[in-house]
C-alpha positions as CSV (number, residue, x, y, z in Angstrom):
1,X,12.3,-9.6,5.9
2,X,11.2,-13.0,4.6
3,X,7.9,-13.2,2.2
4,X,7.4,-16.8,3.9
5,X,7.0,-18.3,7.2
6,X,9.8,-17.8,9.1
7,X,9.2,-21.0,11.1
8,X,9.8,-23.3,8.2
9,X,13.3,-25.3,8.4
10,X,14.0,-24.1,4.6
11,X,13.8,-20.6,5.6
12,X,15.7,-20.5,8.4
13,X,18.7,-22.4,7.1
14,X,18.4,-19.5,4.1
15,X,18.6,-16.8,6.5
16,X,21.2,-18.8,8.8
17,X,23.6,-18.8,5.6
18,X,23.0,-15.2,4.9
19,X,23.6,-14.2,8.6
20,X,27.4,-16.4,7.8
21,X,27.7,-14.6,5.0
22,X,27.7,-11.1,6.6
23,X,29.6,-12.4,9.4
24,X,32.5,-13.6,7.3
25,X,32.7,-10.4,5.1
26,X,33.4,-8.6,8.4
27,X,36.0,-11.1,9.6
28,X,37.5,-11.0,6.2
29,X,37.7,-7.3,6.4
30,X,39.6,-7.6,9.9
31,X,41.5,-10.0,9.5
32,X,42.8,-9.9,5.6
33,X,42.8,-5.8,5.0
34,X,43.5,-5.0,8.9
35,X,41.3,-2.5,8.9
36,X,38.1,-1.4,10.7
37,X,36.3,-0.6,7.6
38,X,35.6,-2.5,3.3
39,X,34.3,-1.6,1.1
40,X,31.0,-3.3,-0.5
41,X,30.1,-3.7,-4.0
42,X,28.5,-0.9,-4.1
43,X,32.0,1.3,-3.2
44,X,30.3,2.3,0.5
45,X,32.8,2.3,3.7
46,X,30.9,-0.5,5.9
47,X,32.2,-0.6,9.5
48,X,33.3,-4.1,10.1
49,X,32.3,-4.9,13.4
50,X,28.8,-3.8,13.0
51,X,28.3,-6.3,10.1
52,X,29.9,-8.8,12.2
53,X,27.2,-7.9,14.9
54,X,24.4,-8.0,12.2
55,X,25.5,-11.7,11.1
56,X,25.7,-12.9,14.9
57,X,22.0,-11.5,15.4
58,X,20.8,-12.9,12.0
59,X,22.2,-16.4,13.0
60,X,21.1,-16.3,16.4
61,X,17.5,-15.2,15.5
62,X,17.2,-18.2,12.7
63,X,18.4,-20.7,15.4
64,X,16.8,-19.6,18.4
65,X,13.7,-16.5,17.9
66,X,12.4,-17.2,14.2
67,X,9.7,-14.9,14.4
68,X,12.2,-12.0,14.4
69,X,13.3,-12.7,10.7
70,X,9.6,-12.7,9.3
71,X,6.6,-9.9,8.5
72,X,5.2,-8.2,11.7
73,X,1.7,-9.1,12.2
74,X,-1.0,-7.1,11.1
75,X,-3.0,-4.7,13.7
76,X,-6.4,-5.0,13.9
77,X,-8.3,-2.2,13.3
78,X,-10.4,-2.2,16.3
């Protein structure tokens, strides 16, 4: 989650880029290796179509549902 408002044009471009980002390490790992699964820099198997999934939802929340990307708001206590 973002420490800022997620509303703010500097913030969602950020989190737009980052969404890309995911997305094309996914495509890369279809497409280049052939396979379903790459590695990250950490040496973990990530499934590639679920990071393409999680970079499609990040872009589409910092284009169209903002509020998805920042803190939850807090519950009032009564």
């Amino acid at each position: 989650m973002l420490d800022t408002d997620p509303k703010r044009p500097l913030a969602r471009v950020i989190a737009g880029l980052a969404g890309l980002a995911v997305f094309g390490w996914g495509v890369r790992g279809i497409s280049l290796q052939g396979d379903l699964h790459y590695r990250n820099w950490f040496g973990e198997l990530i499934f590639a179509p679920f990071a393409i999934l999680f970079g499609l939802v990040i872009v589409l929340s910092a284009l169209f549902k903002p509020e998805i990307l920042g803190r939850p708001g807090t519950r009032p206590k009564r």
